[in-house]
N, C-alpha and C positions, 0 to 999 in steps of 0.2 A: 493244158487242154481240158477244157469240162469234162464230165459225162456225156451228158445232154445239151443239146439246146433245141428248143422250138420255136422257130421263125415266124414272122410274118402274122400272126395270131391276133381277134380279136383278143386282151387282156381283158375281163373283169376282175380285178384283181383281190373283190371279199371287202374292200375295206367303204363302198357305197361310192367311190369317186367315179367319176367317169370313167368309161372303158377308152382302149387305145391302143392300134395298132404297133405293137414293139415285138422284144425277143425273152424269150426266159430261161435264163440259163440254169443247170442242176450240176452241182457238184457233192458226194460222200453225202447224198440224198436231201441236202438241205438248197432253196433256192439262195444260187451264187450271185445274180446280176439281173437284174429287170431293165432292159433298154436295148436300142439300136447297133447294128453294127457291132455286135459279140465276137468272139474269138470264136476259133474252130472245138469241135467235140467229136468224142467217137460216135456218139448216134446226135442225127438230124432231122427234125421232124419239120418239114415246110406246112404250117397250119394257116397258110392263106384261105381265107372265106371260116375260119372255127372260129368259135369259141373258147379261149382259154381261159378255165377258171379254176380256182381250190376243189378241190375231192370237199363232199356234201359231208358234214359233221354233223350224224344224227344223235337226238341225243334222247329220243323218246322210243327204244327199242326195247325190248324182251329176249333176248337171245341166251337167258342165262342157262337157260339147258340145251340147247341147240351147240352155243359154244364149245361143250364140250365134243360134239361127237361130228363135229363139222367146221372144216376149216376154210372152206369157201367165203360162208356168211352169207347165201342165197336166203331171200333174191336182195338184201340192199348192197349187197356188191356186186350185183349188175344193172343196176341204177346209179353208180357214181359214186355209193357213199364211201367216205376211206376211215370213219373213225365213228363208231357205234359204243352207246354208252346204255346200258341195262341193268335190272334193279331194279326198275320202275316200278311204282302205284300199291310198292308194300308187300308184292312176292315175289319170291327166288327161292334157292338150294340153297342156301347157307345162314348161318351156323346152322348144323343138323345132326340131330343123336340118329343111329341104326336103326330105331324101331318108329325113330318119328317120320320118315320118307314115306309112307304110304298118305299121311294128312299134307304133306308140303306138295307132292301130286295131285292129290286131290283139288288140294285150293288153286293150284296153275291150272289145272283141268278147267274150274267154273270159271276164272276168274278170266284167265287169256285164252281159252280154246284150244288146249295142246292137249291130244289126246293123251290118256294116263298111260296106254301101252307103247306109245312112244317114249313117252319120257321113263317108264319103268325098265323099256330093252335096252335106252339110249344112253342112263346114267347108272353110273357104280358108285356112285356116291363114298368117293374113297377121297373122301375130308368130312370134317368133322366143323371147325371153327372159321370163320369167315377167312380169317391168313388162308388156313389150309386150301380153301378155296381156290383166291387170288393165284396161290401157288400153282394148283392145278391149269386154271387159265394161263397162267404161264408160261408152261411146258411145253404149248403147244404153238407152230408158227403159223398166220393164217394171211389171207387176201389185205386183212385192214384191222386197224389198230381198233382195239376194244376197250372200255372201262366198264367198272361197276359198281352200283349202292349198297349198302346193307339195307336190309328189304327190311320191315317192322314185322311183318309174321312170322317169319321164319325166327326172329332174335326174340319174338314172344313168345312162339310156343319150347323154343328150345331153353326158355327162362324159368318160363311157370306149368309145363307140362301142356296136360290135355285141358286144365282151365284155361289156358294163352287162346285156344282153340275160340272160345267164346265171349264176345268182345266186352259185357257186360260184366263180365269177370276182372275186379282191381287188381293188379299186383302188391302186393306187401312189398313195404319198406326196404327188405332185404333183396328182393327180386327187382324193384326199380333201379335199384343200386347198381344189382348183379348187370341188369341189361344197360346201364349208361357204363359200365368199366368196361364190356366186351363192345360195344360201339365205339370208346375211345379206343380200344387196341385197332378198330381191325379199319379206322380212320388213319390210326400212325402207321397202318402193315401197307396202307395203298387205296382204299374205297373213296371213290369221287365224291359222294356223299349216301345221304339217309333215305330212305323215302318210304311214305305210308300213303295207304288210302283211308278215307273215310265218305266213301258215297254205296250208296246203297243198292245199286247197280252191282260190285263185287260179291260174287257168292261162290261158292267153290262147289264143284261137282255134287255134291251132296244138299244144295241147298241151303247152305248154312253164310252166315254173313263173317265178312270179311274179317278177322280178328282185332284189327286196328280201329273200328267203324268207329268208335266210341270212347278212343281211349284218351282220358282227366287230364288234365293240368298238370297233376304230378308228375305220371309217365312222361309226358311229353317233357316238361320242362328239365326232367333229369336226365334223360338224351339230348334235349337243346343245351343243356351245361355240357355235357359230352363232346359236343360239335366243338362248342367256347373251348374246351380243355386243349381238346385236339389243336383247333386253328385251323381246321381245313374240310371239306364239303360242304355237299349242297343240300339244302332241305326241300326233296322233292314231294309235292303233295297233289293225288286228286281227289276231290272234293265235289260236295255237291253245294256246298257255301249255303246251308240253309243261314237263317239268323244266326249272325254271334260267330258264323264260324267262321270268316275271316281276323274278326277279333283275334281268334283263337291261335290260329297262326300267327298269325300278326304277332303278337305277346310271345311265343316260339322265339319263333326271329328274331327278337329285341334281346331273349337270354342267350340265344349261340352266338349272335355277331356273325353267321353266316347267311348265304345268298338263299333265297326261297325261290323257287320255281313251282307253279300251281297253271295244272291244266284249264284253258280258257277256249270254251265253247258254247254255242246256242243250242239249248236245249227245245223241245216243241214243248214241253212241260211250262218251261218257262223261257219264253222266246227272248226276254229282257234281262232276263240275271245277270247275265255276261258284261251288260254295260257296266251295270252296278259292281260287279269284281274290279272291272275295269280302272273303275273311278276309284274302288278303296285301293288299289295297285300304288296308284299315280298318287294317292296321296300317302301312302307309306316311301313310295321313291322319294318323294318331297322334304318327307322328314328324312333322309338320310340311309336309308334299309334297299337293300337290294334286292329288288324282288321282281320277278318276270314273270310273263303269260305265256305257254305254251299254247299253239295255234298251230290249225292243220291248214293247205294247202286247199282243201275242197270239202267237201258233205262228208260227215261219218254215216257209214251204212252197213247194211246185207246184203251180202250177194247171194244170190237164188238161182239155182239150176239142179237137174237133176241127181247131181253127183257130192254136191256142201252139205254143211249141216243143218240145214234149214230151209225149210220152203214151204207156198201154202201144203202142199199133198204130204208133208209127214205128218201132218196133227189127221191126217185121216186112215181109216182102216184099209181101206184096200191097197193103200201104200205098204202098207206090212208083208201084204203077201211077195212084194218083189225090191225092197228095202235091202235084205241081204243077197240079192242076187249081183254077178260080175256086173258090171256099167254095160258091157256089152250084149250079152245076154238080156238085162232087164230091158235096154233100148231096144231090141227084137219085139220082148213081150208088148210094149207099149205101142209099140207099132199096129203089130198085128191083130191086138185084143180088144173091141172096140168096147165091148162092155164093162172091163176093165177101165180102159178110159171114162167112162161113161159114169161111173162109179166114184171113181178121184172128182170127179166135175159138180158131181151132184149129192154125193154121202155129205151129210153133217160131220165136221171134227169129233174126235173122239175124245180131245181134252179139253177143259175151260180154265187153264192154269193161265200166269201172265202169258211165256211165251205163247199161246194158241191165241190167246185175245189179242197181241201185238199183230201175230201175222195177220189174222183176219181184217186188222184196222190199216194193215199195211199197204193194201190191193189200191186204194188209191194213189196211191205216192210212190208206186212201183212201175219202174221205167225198164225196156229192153236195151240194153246193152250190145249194143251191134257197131261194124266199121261204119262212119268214122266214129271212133269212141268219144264219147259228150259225156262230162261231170256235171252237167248243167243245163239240162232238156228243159224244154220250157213245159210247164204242166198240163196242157193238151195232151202230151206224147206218153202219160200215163197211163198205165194197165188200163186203170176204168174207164178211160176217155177214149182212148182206142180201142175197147170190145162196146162200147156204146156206137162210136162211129161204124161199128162193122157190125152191129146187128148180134152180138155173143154172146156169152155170159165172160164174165172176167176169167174165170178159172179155166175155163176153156182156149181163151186166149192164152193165159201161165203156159199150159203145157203145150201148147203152140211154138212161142218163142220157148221156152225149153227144150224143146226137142227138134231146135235148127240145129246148124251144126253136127251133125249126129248125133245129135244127145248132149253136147257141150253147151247149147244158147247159155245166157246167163242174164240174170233181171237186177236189178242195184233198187233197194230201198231204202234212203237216203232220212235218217230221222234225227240227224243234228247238224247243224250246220245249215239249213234249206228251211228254214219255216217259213220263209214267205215265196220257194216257188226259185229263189235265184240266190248268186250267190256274194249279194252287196254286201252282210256281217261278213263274210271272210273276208272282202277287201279292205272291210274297215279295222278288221284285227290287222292284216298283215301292213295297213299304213303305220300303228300305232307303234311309238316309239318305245312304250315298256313291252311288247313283244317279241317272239322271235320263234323259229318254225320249230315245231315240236309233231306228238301224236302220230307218228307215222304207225306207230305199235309193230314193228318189224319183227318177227320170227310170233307174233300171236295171232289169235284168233283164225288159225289157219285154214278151217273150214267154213270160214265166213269172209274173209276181206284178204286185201292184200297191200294194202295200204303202205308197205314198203318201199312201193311205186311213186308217191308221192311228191319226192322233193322232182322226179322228173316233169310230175305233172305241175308243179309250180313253175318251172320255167317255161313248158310247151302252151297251159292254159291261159297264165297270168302274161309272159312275155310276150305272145304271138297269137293266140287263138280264139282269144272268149271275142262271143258276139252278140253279149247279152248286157252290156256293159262293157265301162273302161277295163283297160289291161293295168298295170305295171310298170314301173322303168326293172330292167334287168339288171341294172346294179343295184338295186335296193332288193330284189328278189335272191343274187346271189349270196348279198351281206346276209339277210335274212337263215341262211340256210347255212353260211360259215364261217363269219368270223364271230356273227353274233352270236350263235351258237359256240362256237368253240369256247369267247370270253364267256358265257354265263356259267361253263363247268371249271374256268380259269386256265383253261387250255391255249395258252396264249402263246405256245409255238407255232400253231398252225389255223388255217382257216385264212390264211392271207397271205399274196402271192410276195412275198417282200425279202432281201437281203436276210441270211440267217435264216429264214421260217423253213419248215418242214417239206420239202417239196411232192406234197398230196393235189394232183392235179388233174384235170378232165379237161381232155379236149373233143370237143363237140360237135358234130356237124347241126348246125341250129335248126336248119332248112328240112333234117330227115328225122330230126330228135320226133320221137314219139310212145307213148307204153301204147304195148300190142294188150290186144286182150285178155281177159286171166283165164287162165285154165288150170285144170284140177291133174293136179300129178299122184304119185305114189310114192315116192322115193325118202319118205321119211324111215326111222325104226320102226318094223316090227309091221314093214310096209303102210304105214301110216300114209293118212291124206292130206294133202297141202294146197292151197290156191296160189298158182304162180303166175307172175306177170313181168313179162319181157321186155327189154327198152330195145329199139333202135336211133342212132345216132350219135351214140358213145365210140370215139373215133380211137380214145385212149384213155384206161383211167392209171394214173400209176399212185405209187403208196413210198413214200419216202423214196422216192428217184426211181421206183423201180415199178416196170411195168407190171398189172397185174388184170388186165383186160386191151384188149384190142378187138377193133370192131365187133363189141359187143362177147367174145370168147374169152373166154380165161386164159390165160397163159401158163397156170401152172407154177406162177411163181409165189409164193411166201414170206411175203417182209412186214408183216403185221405184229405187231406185239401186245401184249398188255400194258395200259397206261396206270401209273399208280401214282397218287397225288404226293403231291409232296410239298 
């Protein structure tokens, strides 16, 4: 007698083939039999009119401080995902000396948006070297199976001190050394792979650039021998691919023998770069190299409301006087204070740094975020077009849509991925055969986006909804999301519903699948802020045979482990 079976189920079954009405049987959590007419099981799930597909293997998250003090995994454990891999874009906690955690804070602070006093109440930082790490994740049992990278900042600055700190700073001979031995250890201990950033974008709380931005041929290549040594992980990289810098990597890859995965997106800076990554991709795959583009689902943006980190009214003064007041209380004052209002509408900004010049150039490209939720308004429906149509000033209109909802409105200003107005570059990333769904940034930038949402909105937007353009086949959007993903970290147990594979599964009601809106919660450390965004239509997601949501609720169960490469 199985465990499981689920009847009657659309299959997609991960691997691009047609879907197909059959049965899926689970047995000691691995799938036992894909087909008709099954034997009996202790539990039975009749999934006539779902979707049955693999649990979403994300593999571009940030949870590496989250992990420890939360075994949920919110929110991409309530969007589906069953297997989160973190590390990403060159910072994490580990390896870390006692007196270095205030700079490794700091740089998560600028770089992914987790406030410091979260992560300072949320972590004990009781490890020391990247094992020690692993080990901690460990110990702990959670919703969905997790992996993780050795981050380049953390393995710099715990190499070369507070020089690591500054990217412009070489390491000596004996430090390059030092950091390719302690990457070969903590690759043999279990870490999926490497990953560094060099785009200019990363700055850490302080305003200081990324540690990695700039770092030679040597450093590098003596960690790419490291990888070679090892035999195992992946070289994850974001970049901003000025000149030469795919060379750069490129030459990487060719001394570790391992996979390279680099983020792949449209910039408004440079609306065409992406092609051109594109194109040197497919011809490093050509010559033999394994290399992929991470690609998101919809627009990268900011989201804008009264309550995030960011909006036109905080670069103004009269925002200060009610910045630190409760949400509730401030929505009172702004109600009732018309000169107050009056003031945010019409004062001049009080900074001219980048971020104030971005908001200000933002107001056109800024959209309201209301039911039904749209990734992809067409540009009429923009701030400035809709306070032109109604006779207003734009900012007048901002705090309008801000303060629907009681105070929750929320506005999306969408600056990569959207540079001509719609969203034909993402469908041409996600056709592309060297790609595969990335970017989600899950447990970051948490008073800005919530982007964890994502692999949902690639099914409801791409599968069934866009109306702005072609859709998708929904088997090429599930591969997209799980087995391609799974094979590009070599996790080749799962991601596909098949004899022996891991049985990681979702089943779906397609018809009700949707992300509700985001909203801004508290429930972090140290009462921190977070944007959360909720799915409907998740009927079941389990994690190794074992249920770990139902209709959208947790269950409370724990079968999630650390994945360690081997």
């Amino acid at each position: 007698m199985y465990d499981l079976v689920i009847r009657n189920g659309c299959v997609i079954d991960g691997s691009g083939d047609p879907s197909r009405v059959t049965d899926v049987a689970v047995q000691d959590g691995l799938i036992a039999e894909v087909g008709s007419g099954l034997g009996p099981a202790r539990r039975e799930i009749d999934a006539a009119g779902r979707l049955v597909m693999p649990g979403w293997v994300d593999i571009h998250t940030h949870y590496d401080g989250q992990a420890i003090w939360d075994t949920e995994m919110a929110p991409s454990s309530q969007h589906g995902v069953t297997t989160a891999v973190f590390g990403n874009c060159g910072v994490g906690f580990a390896p870390v000396r006692g007196d270095s955690t205030p700079y490794l804070i700091n740089l998560m602070e600028g770089v992914e948006d987790i406030p410091g006093t979260v992560l300072d109440e949320g972590l004990d930082f009781n490890w020391e070297s990247f094992p020690d790490y692993l080990d901690q994740l460990a110990a702990a049992d959670r919703t969905m199976d997790i992996g993780a990278q050795v981050p380049h900042a953390a393995l710099r600055f715990y190499v070369m001190g507070d020089r690591g700190a500054h990217h412009a700073e070489q390491p000596s001979a004996d430090e390059i050394e030092t950091m390719g031995r302690l990457l070969e250890e903590s690759l043999n201990a279990g870490a999926l792979g490497f990953s560094t950033s060099r785009t200019v974008k990363h700055r850490a709380a302080d305003g200081s650039a990324t540690p990695s931005l700039s770092a030679a041929e040597p450093e590098l290549h003596s960690l790419a021998h490291a990888m070679r040594r090892a035999g195992r992980g992946v070289l994850q990289v974001n970049s901003d691919f000025g000149p030469g810098e795919f060379e750069i990597l490129r030459a990487a890859t060719e001394v570790s023998g391992r996979p390279l995965s680099v983020l792949l997106l449209q910039s408004d800076k440079t609306p065409d770069l992406w092609r051109e990554t594109l194109s040197q991709i497919h011809e490093a795959r050509h010559a033999g190299l394994e290399v992929t583009g991470q690609v998101g689902s919809r627009s990268i943006g900011m989201l804008m409301g009264l309550e995030t980190s960011m909006h036109p009214f905080a670069i103004r003064a009269a925002w200060q006087e009610v910045a630190d007041l409760d949400p509730a209380e401030r929505l009172v004052r702004l109600r009732n204070d018309e000169a107050l209002r009056q003031r945010l509408i019409n004062e001049p900004p009080v900074r001219d740094d980048m971020i104030a010049q971005m908001i200000e150039s933002a107001l056109s490209k800024t959209f309201r975020l209301g039911e039904p939720l749209d990734y992809e308004p067409e540009p009429n429906a923009s701030l400035v077009a809709q306070a032109a149509q109604r006779g207003m000033q734009p900012l007048a209109l901002a705090l309008e849509w801000m303060l629907e909802q009681d105070g929750k409105g929320m506005m999306l200003y969408p600056f990569e991925n959207y540079s001509e107005g719609n969203f034909d570059v993402v469908r041409e990333m996600l056709l592309d055969e060297a790609t595969v769904c990335g970017l989600s940034d899950g447990g970051a930038h948490v008073g800005l986006i919530c982007d964890a949402s994502s692999p949902t909105t690639l099914l409801t937007h791409w599968g069934r909804d866009r109306q702005r353009g072609s859709g998708l086949p929904l088997e090429l959007l599930v591969n997209k999301q799980t087995r391609a993903t799974a094979l590009t970290y070599g996790l080749s147990d799962r991601g596909l519903i098949a004899p022996g594979l891991r049985a990681d599964l979702n089943v779906v009601d397609f018809d009700r699948l949707r992300v509700r809106l985001p909203e801004v919660v508290y429930d972090l450390p140290a009462g921190g802020r977070r944007i959360l965004q909720r799915a409907e239509g998740y009927d079941h997601t389990f994690v190794a045979g074992v249920e770990t949501f139902s209709n959208g609720e947790p269950t409370g169960e724990r079968p999630g482990r650390l994945i360690r490469a081997i």
